[in-house]
C-alpha positions in Angstrom: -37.7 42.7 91.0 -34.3 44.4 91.1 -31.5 41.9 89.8 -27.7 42.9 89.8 -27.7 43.6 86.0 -29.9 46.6 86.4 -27.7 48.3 89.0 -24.8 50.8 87.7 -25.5 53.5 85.3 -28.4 53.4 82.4 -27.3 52.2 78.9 -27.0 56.0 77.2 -24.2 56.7 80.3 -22.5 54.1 79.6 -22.3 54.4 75.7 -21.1 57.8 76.4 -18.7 56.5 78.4 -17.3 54.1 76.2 -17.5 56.4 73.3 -15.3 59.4 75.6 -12.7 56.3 76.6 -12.7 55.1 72.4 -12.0 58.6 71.5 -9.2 59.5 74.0 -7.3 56.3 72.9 -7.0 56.7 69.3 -6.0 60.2 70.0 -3.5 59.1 72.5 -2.1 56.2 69.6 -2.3 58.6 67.2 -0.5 61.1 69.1 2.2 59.6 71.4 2.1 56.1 69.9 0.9 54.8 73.6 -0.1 51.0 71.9 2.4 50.1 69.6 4.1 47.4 71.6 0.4 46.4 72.6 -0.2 46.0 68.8 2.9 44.0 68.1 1.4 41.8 71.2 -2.0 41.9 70.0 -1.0 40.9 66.3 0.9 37.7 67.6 -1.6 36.6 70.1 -3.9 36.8 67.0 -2.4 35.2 64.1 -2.8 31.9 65.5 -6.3 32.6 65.5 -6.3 34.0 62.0 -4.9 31.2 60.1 -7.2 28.8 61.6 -9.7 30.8 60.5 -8.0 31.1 56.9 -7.3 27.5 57.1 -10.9 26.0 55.1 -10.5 28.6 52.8 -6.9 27.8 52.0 -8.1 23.6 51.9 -10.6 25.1 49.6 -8.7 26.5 46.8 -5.7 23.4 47.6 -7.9 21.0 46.4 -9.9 22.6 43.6 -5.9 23.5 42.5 -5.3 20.1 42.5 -8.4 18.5 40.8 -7.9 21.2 38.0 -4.8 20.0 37.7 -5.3 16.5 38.2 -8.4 17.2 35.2 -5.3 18.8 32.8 -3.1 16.7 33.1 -5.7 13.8 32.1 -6.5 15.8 29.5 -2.6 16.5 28.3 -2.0 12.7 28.6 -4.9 12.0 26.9 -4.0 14.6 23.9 0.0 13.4 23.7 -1.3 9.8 23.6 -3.4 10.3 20.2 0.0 12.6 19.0 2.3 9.6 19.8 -0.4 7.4 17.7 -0.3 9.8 15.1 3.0 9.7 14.9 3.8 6.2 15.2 1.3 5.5 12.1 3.0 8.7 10.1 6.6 7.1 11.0 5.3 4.4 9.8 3.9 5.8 6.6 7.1 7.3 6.2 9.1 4.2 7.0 7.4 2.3 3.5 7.7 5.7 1.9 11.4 5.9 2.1 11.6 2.1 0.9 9.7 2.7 -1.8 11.7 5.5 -2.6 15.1 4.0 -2.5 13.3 1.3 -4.4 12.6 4.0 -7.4 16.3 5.7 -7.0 18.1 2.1 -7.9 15.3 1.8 -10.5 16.5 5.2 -12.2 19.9 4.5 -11.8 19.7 1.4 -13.5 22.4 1.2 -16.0 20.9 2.1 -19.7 22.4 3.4 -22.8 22.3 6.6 -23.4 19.8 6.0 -26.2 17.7 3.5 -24.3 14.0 5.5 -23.4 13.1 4.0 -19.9 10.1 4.4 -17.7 8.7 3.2 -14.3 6.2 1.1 -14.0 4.1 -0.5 -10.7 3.0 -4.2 -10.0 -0.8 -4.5 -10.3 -1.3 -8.5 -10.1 0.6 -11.6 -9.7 -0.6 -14.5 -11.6 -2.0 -17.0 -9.2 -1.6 -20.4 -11.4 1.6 -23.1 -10.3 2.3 -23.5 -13.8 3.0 -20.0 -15.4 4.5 -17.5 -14.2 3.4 -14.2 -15.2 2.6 -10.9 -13.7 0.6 -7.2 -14.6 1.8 -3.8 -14.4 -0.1 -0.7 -15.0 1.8 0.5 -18.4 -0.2 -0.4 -21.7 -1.1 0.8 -25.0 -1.8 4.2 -23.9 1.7 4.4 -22.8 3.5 3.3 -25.5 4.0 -0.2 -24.4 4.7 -3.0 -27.2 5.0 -7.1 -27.5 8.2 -8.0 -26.3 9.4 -5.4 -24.4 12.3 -5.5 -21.8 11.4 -5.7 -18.3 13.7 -5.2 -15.4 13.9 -4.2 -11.6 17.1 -3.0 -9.7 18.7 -6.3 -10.2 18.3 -7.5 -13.3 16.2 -8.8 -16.2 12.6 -9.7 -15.0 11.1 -10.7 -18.2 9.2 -9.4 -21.2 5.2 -7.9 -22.0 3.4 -10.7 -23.9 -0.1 -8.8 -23.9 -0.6 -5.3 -24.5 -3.9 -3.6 -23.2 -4.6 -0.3 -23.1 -4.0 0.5 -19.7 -2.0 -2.6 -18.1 0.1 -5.1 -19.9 1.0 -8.6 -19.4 4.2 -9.6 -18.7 5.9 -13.4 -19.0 8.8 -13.7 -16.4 12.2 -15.6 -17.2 11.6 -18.3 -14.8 8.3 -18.9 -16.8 8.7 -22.9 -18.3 8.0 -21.4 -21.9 10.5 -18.4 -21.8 14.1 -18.5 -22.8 16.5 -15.7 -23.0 19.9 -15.7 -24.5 22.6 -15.0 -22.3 26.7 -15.0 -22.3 29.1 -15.4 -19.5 30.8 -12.0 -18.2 34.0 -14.7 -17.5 34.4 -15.6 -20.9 31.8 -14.4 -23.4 30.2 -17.8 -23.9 26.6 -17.9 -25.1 23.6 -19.5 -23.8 20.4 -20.0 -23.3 18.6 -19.1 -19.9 15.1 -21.5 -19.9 12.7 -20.8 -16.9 11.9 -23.9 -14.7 8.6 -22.9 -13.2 10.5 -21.4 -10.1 11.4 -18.0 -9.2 14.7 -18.9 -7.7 16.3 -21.1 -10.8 16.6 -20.8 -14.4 18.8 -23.8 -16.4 21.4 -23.5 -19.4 20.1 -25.5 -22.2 22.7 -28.0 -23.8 25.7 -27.3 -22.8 28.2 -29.7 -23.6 31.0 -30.9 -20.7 33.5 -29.2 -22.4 32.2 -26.0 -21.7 34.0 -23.8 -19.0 31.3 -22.8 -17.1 31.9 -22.0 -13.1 29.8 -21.5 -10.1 29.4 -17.7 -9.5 29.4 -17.2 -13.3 27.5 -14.0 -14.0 25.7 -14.1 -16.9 24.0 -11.0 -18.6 21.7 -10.5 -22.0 23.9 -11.3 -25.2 21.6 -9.1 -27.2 20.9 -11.8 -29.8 17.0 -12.1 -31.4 16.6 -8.4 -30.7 14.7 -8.7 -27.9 17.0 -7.8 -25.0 19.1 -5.3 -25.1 22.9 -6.4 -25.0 24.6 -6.4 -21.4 22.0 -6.3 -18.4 22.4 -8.8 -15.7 19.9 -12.0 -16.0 21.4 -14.8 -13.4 24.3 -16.6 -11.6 25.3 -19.8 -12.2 24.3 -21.4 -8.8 25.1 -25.5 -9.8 27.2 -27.4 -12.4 26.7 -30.8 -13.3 28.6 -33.0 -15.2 27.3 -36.7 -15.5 29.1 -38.3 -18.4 25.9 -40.8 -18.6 24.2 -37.8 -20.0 25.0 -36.1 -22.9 25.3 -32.3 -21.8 26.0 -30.9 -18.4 23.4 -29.5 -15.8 23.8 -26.3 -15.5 21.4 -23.9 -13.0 21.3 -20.5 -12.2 19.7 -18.1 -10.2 18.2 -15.4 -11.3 19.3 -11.7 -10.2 16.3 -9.5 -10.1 14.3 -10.2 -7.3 10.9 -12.1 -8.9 9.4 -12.6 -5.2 9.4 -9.2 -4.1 8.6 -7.4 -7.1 6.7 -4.0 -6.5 8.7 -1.3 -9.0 9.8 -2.3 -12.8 11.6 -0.5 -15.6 10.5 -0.2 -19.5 13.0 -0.2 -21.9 12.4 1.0 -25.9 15.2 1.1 -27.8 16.5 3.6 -29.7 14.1 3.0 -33.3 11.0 1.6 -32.7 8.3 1.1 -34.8 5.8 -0.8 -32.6 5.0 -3.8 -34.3 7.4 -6.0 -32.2 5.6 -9.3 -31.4 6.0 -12.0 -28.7 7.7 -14.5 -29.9 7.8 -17.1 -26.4 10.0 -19.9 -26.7 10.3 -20.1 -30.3 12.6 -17.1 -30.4 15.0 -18.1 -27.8 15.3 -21.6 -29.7 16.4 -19.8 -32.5 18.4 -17.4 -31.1 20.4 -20.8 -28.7 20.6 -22.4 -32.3 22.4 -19.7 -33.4 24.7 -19.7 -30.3 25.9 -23.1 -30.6 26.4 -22.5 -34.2 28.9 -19.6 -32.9 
């Protein structure tokens, strides 16, 4: 049966055909340039068509763009997060580092003689008991430590070693109820003697009569008497004055300079001939020493 698509010319006819017509138009575009405006036509008739078809392709590489980015900029926030941690626990490192260091600086340039030997020592222990007052640092024996030695901070007198071991040392603070240091006033030169109460923030002047002319804000520093402290470093200020004629010497307190709550750095003073065999003489020495000051 004979259908309309088998009428016309056979297949090989017409491939010739098509093949003589294919042939005669690129030699007439390459040639005279017949389709150029067709092209131009062709090409914008087309685009539309093109970047449709482009379109997935460009979704594609859109959104693996953006989850690659999405994935590095996780990973960025993730990294300058553990930096700023880093930091913050190096600033602060570096934060107790520069205390500490401004601590030693007004340590070293604690006034000393010339001939006064000094050295730095650390805070190991504080002494837990209400009743004494006493503290160890890690200077002993091995470091040339000896019985009665001065101790001070930035501030002022702190106390003085009462044990000596070979790697620590003991020391009794002048607030401590059985120490006494003798001490003049910067206003006036008079003598006394410093005895520790049992607090860190108050020391008292033993005996002193009403007639004395002692003031509030009175600085009072070592007077160098009994040998034990050298002559001139800063021990208190007079913080209250007393006078009850019903008793028969004034109260006198002060406070002392150095800072006994918040000690962490200390300074070791030898003098300029030492032999070593110092010993700690507590209360007994200071007694001696204010007998002698009430003498002068």
């Amino acid at each position: 049966m004979d259908t309309i698509f088998t009428r016309g010319p056979s297949l090989i006819s017409r491939l010739i055909l098509a093949l003589v017509m294919s042939v005669a138009l690129i030699i007439a575009d390459s040639k005279f340039d017949a389709f150029q405006s067709s092209r131009v036509y062709m090409n914008s008739l087309m685009s539309p068509l093109q970047y449709l078809a482009n379109l997935p392709s460009v979704l594609l590489s859109a959104s693996a763009q953006r989850l690659t980015s999405h994935e590095d900029l996780v990973e960025e926030n993730q990294r300058l997060t553990n930096q700023v941690l880093l930091m913050s626990e190096r600033l602060q490192r570096f934060d107790v580092l520069q205390s500490e260091n401004d601590q030693l600086r007004a340590l070293l340039d604690t006034p000393a003689k010339p001939d006064v030997r000094k050295k730095v020592a650390e805070l190991m222990a504080v002494e837990n008991s209400p009743f004494s007052q006493q503290i160890v640092i890690n200077k002993g024996a091995l470091d040339d430590v000896f019985l009665s030695q001065s101790v001070l901070d930035d501030r002022g007198v702190v106390g003085q070693v009462m044990e000596v071991g070979t790697t620590n040392s003991r020391v009794v603070l002048i607030t401590d109820v059985t120490h006494a240091v003798p001490v003049r006033s910067v206003r006036n030169n008079i003598r006394f003697i410093a005895s520790g109460t049992g607090s860190l923030d108050e020391l008292l002047l033993e005996h002193v009569p009403h007639s004395v002319d002692v003031e509030v804000g009175d600085i009072l520093v070592t007077s160098g008497l009994g040998q034990v402290f050298p002559e001139g470093y800063p021990v208190a200020q007079v913080s209250r004055v007393t006078r009850d004629e019903s008793r028969p010497f004034a109260i006198v307190a002060a406070t002392p300079l150095a800072r006994l709550d918040r000690l962490k750095y200390l300074l070791l003073l030898w003098p300029e001939h030492h032999d070593g065999e110092a010993e700690f003489d507590g209360v007994s020495t200071a007694g001696d020493e204010g007998q002698e000051g009430e003498n002068d």
